[in-house]
N, CA, C and O atoms as a GROMACS GRO file, in nm:
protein
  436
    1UNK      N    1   2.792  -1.304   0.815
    1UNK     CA    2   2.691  -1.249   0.905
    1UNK      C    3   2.566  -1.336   0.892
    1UNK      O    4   2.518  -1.365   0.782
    2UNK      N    5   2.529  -1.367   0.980
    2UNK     CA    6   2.398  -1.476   0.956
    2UNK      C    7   2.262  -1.371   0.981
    2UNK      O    8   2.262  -1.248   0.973
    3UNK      N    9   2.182  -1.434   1.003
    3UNK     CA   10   2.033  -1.393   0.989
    3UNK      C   11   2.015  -1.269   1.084
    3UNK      O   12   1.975  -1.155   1.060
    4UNK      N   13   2.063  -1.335   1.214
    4UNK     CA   14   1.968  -1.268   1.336
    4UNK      C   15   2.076  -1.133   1.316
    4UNK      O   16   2.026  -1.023   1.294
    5UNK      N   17   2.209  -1.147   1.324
    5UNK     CA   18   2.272  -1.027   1.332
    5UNK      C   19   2.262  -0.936   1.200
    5UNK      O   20   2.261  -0.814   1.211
    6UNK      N   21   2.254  -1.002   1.074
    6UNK     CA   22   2.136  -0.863   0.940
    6UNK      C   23   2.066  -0.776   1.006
    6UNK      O   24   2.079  -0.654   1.013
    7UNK      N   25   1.958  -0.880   1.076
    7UNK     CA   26   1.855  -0.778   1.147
    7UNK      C   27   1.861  -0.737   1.256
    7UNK      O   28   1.761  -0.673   1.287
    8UNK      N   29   1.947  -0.746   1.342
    8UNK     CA   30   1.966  -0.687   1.422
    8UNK      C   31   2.062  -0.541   1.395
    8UNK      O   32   2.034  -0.440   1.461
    9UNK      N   33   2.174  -0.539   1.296
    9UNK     CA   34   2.202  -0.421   1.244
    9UNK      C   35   2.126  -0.328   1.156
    9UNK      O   36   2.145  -0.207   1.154
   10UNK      N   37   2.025  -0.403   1.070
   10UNK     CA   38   1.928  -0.311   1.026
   10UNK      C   39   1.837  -0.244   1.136
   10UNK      O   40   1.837  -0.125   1.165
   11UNK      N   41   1.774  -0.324   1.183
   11UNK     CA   42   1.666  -0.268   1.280
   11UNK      C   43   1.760  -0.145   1.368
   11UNK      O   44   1.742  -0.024   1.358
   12UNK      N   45   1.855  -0.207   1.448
   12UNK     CA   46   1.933  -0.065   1.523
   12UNK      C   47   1.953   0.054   1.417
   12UNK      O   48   1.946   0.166   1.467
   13UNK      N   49   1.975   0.050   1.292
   13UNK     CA   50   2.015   0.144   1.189
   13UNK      C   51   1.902   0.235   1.216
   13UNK      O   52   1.916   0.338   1.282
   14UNK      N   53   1.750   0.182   1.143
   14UNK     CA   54   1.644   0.215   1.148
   14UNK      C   55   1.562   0.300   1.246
   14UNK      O   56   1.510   0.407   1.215
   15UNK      N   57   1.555   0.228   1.398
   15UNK     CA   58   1.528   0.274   1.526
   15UNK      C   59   1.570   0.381   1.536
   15UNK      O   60   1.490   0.473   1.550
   16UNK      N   61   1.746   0.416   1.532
   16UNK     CA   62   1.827   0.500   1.536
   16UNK      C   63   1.779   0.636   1.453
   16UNK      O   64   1.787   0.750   1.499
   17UNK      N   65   1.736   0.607   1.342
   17UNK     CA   66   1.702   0.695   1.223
   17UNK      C   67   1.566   0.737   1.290
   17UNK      O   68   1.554   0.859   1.306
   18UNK      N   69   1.467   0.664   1.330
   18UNK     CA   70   1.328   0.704   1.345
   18UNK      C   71   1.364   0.790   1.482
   18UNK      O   72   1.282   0.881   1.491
   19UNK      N   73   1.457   0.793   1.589
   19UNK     CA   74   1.446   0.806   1.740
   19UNK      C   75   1.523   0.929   1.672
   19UNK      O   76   1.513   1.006   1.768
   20UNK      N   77   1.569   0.976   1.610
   20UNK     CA   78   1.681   1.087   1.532
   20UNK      C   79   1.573   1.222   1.487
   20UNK      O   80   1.604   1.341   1.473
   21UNK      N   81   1.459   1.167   1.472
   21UNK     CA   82   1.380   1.223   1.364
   21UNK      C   83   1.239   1.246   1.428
   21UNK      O   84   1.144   1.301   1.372
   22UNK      N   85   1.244   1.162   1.628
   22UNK     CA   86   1.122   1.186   1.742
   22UNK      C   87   1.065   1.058   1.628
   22UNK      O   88   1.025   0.975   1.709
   23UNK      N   89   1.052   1.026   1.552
   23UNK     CA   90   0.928   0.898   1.509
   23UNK      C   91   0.906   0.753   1.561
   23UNK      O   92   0.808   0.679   1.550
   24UNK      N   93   1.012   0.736   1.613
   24UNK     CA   94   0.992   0.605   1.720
   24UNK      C   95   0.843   0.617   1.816
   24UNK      O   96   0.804   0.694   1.904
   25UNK      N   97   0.774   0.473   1.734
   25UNK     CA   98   0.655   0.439   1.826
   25UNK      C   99   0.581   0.322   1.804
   25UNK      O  100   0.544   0.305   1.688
   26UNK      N  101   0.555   0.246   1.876
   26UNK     CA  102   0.475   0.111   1.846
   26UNK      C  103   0.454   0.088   1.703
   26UNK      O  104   0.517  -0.002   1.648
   27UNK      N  105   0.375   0.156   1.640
   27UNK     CA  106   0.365   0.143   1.511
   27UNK      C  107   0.423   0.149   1.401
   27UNK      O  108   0.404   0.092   1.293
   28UNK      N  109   0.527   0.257   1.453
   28UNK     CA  110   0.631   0.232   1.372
   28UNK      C  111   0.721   0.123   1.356
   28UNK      O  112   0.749   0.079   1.244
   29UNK      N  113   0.759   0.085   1.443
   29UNK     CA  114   0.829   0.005   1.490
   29UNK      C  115   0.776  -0.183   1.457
   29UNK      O  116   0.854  -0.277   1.474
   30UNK      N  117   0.678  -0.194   1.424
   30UNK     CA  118   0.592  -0.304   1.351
   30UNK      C  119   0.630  -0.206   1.241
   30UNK      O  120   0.748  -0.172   1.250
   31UNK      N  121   0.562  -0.150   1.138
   31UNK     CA  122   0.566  -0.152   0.998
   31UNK      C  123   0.758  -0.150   0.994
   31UNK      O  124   0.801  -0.222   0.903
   32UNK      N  125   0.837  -0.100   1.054
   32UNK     CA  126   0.957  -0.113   0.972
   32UNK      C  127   0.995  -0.283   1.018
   32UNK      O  128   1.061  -0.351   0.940
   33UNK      N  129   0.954  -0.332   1.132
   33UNK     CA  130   1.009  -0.484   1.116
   33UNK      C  131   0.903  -0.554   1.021
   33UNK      O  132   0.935  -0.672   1.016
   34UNK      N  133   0.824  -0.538   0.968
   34UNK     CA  134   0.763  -0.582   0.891
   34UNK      C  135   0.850  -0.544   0.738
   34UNK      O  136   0.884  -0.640   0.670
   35UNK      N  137   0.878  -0.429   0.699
   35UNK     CA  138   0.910  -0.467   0.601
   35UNK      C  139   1.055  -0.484   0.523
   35UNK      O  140   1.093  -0.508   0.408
   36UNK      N  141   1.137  -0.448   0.705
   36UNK     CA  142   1.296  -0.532   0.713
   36UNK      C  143   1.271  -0.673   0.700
   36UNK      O  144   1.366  -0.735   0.653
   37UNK      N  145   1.150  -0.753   0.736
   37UNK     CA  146   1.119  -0.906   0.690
   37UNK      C  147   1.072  -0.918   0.580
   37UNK      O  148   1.084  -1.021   0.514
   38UNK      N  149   1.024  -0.838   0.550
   38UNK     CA  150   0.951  -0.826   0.373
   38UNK      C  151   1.081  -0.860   0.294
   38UNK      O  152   1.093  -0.947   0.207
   39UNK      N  153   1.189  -0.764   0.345
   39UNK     CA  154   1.316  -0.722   0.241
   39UNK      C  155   1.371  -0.856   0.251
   39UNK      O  156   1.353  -0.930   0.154
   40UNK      N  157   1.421  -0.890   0.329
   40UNK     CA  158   1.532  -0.988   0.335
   40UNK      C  159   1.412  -1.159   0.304
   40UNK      O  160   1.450  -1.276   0.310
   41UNK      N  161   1.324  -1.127   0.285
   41UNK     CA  162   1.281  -1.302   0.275
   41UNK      C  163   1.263  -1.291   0.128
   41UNK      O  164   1.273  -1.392   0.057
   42UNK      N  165   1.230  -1.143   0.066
   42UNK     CA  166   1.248  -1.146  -0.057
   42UNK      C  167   1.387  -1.173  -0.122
   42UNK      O  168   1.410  -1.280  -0.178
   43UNK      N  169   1.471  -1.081  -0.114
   43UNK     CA  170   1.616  -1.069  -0.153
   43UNK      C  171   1.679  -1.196  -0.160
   43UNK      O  172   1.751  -1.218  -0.258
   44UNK      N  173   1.660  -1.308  -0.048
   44UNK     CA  174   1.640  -1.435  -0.053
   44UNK      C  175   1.573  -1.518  -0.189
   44UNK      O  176   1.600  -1.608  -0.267
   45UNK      N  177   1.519  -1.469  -0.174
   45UNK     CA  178   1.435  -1.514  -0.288
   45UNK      C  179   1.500  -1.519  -0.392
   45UNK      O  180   1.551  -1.615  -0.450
   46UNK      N  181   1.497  -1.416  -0.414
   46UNK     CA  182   1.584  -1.371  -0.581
   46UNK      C  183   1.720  -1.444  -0.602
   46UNK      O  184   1.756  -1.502  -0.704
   47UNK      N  185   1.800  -1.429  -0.466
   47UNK     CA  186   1.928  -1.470  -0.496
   47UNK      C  187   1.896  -1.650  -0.494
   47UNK      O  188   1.976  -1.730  -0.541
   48UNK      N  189   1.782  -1.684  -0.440
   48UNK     CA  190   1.821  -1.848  -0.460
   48UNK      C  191   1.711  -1.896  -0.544
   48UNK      O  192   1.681  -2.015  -0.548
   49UNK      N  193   1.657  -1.817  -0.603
   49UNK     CA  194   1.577  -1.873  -0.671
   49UNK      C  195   1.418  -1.899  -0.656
   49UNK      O  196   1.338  -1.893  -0.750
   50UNK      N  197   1.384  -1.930  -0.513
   50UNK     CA  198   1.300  -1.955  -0.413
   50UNK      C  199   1.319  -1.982  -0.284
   50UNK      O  200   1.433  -1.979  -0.237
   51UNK      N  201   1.207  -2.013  -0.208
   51UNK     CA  202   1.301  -1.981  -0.085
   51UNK      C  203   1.195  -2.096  -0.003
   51UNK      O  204   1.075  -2.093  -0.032
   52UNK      N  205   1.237  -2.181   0.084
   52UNK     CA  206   1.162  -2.203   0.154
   52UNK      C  207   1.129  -2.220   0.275
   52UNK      O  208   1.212  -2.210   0.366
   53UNK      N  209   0.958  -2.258   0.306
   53UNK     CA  210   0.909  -2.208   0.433
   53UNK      C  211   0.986  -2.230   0.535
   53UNK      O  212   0.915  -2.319   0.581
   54UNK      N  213   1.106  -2.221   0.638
   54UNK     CA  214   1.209  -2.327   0.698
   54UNK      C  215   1.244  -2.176   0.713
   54UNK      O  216   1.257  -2.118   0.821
   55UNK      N  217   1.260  -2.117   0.583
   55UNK     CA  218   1.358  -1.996   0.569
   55UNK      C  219   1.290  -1.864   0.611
   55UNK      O  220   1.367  -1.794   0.677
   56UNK      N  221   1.177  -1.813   0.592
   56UNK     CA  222   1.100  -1.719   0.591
   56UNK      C  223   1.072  -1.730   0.746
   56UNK      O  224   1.054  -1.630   0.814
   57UNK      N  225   1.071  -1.838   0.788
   57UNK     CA  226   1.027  -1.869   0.920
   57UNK      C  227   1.130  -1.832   1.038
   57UNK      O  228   1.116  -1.800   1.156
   58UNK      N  229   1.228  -1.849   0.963
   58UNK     CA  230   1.408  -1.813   1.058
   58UNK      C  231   1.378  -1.620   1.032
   58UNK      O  232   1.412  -1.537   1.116
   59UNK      N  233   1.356  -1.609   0.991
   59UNK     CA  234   1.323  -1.478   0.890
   59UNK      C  235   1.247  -1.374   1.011
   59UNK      O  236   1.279  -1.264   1.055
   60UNK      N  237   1.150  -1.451   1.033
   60UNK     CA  238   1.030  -1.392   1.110
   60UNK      C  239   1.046  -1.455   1.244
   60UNK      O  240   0.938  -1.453   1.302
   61UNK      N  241   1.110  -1.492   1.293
   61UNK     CA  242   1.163  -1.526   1.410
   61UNK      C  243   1.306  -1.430   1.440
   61UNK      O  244   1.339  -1.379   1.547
   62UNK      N  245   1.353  -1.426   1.354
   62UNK     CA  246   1.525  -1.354   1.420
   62UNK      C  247   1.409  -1.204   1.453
   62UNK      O  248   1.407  -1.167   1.570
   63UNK      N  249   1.315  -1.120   1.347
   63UNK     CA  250   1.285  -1.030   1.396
   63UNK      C  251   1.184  -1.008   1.519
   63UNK      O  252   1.198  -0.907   1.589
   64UNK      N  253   1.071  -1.111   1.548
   64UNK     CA  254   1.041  -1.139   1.676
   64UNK      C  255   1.179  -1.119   1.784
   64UNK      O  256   1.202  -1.036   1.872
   65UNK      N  257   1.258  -1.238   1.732
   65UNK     CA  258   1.377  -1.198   1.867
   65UNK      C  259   1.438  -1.078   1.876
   65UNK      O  260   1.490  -1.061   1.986
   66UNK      N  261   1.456  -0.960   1.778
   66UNK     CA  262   1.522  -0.837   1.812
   66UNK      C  263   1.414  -0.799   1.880
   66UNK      O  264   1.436  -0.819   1.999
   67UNK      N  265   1.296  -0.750   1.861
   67UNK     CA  266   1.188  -0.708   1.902
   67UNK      C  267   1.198  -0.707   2.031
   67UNK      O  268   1.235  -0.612   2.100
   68UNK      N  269   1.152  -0.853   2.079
   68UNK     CA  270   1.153  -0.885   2.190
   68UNK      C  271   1.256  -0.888   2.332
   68UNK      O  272   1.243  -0.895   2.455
   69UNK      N  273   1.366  -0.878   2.231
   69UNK     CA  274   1.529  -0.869   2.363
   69UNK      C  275   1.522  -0.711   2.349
   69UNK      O  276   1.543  -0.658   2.458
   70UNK      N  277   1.502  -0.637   2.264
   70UNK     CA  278   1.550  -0.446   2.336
   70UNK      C  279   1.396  -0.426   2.314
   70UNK      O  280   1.391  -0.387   2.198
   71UNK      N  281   1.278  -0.432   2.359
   71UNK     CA  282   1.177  -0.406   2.334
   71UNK      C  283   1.057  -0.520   2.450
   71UNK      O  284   0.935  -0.513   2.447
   72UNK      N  285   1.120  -0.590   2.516
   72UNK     CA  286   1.065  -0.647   2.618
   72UNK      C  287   0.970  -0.595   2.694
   72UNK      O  288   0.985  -0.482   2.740
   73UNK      N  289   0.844  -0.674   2.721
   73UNK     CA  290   0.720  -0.690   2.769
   73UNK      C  291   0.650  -0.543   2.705
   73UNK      O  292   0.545  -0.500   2.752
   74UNK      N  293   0.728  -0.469   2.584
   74UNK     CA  294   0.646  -0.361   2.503
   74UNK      C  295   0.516  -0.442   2.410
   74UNK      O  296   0.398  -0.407   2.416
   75UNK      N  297   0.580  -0.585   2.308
   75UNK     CA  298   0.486  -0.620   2.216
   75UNK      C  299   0.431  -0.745   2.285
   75UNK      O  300   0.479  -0.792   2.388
   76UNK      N  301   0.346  -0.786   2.231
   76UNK     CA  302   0.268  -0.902   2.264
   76UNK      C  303   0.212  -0.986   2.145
   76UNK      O  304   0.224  -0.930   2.036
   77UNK      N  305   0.158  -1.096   2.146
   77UNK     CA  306   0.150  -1.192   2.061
   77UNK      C  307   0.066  -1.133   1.938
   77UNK      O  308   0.092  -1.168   1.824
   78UNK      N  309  -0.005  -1.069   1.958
   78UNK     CA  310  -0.109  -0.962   1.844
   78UNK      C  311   0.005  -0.922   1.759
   78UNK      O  312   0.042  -0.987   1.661
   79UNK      N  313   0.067  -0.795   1.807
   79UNK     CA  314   0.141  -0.730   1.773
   79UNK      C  315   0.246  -0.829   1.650
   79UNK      O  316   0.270  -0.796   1.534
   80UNK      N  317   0.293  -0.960   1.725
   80UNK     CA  318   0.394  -1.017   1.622
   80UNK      C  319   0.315  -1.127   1.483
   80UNK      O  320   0.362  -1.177   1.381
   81UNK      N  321   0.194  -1.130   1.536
   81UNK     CA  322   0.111  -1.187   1.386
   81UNK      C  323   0.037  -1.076   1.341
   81UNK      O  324  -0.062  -1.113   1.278
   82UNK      N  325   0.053  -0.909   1.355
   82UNK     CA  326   0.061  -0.862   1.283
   82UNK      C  327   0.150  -0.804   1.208
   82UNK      O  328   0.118  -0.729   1.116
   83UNK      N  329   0.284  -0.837   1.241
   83UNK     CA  330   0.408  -0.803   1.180
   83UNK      C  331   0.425  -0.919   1.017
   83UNK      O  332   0.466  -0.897   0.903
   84UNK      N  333   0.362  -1.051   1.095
   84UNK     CA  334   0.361  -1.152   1.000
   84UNK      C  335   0.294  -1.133   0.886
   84UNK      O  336   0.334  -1.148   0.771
   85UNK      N  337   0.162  -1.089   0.938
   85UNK     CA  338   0.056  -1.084   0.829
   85UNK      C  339   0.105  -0.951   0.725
   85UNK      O  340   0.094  -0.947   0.602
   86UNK      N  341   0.148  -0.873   0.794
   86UNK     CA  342   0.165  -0.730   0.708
   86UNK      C  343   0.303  -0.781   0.644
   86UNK      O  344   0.315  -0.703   0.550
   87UNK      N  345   0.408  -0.863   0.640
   87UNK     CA  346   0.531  -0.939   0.614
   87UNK      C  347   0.460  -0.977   0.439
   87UNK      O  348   0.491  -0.953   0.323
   88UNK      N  349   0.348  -1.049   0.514
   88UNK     CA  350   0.326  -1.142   0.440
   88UNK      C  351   0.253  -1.083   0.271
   88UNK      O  352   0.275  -1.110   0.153
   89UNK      N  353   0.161  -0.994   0.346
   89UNK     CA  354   0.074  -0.851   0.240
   89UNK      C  355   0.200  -0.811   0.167
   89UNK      O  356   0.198  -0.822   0.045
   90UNK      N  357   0.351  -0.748   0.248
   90UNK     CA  358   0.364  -0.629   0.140
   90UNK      C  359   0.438  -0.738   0.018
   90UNK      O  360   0.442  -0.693  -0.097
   91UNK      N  361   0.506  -0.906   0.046
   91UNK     CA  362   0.522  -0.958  -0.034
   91UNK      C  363   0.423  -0.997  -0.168
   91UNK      O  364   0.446  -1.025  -0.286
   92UNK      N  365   0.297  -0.983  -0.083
   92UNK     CA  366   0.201  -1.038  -0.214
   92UNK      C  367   0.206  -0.905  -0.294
   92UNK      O  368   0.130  -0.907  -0.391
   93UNK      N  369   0.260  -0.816  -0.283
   93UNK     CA  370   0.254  -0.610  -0.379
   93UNK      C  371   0.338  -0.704  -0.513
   93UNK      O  372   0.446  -0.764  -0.514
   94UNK      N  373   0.228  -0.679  -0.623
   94UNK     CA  374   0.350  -0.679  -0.759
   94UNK      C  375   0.444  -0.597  -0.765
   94UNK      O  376   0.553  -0.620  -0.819
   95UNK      N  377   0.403  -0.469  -0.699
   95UNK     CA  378   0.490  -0.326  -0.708
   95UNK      C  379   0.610  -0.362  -0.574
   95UNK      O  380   0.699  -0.277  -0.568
   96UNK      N  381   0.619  -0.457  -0.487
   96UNK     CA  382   0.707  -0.450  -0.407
   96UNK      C  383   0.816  -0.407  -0.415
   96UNK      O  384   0.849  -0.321  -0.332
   97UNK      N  385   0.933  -0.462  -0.540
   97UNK     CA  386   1.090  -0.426  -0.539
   97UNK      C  387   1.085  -0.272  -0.539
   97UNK      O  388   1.179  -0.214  -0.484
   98UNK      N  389   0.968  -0.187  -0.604
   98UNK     CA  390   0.980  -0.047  -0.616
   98UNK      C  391   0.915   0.026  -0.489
   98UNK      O  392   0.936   0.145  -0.467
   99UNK      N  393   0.847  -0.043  -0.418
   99UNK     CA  394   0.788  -0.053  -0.287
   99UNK      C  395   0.894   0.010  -0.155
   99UNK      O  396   0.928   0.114  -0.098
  100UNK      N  397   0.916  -0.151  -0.157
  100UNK     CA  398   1.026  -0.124  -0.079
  100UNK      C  399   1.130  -0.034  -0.084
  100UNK      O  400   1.161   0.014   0.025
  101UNK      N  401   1.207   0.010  -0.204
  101UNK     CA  402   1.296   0.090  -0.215
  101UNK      C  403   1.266   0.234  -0.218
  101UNK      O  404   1.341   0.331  -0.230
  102UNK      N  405   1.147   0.224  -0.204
  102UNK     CA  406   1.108   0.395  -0.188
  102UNK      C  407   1.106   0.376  -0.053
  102UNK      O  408   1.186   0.452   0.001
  103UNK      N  409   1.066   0.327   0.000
  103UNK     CA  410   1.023   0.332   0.163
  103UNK      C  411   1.156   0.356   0.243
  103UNK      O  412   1.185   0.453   0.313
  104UNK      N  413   1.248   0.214   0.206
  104UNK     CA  414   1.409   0.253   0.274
  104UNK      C  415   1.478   0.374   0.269
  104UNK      O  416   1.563   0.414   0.349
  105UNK      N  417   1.417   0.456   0.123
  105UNK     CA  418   1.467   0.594   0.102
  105UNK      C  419   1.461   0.674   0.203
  105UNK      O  420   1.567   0.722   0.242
  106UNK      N  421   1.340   0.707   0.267
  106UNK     CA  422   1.366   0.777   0.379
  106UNK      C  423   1.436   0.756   0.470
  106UNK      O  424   1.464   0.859   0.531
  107UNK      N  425   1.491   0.639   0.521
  107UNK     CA  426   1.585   0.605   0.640
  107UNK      C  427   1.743   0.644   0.547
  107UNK      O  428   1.848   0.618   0.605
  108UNK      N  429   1.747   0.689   0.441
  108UNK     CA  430   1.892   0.702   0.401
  108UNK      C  431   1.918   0.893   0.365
  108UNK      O  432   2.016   0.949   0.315
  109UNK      N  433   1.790   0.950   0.415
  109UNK     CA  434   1.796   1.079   0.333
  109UNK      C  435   1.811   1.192   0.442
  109UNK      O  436   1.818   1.310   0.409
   0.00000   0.00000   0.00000
C-alpha cells in the first residue's frame, strides 16, 4: 500500500467515524488531517530512523490530495498551510507518541 492510499483509508475511516457521531466540520476535518500527517511522518520516522524532507513532503501532499479530490473547492490555500503548520506543532510535542494515541482513541471507541 503506498502513501496516498494509507491516507486515503485512514482519512475515509475517520470522516466516517466523525459523520457517525454528526462531528464532521471544517475544523475538524483539518485537525484530524493534521494529525493523520503528524502520525505517519512520525511512524516513518521511527521505523527508518529519520526521515527526510522529500518524505514528509509526499506526506503532506497525499493529504492535501485526499482533501482536495472528496472535499473540492471546500478548502483553500490557508486552510492547507494550516494543516502544515499544525502537522508540523504537534511533531515538535515531546508528549506526542502519548499524544497521538490518546487522540486516535476516540475514533476506535
Amino acid at each position: 500500500m503506498n502513501i496516498q492510499e494509507l491516507i486515503n483509508q485512514q482519512m475515509d475511516h475517520f470522516i466516517e467515524k466523525l459523520m457517525s457521531k454528526d462531528q464532521l466540520s471544517h475544523e475538524k476535518l483539518i485537525e484530524v488531517a493534521s494529525h493523520v500527517g503528524a502520525y505517519l511522518i512520525r511512524t516513518r520516522h521511527i521505523q527508518n530512523k529519520g526521515i527526510a524532507s522529500q518524505e514528509i513532503d509526499l506526506v503532506l501532499q497525499s493529504v492535501f490530495a485526499f482533501i482536495h479530490t472528496n472535499f473540492e473547492n471546500q478548502f483553500h490555500t490557508e486552510d492547507f498551510i494550516l494543516i502544515k503548520e499544525t502537522t508540523s506543532n504537534l511533531l515538535k510535542d515531546p508528549s506526542f507518541d502519548q499524544e497521538i494515541e490518546d487522540y486516535f482513541k476516540e475514533f476506535y471507541t
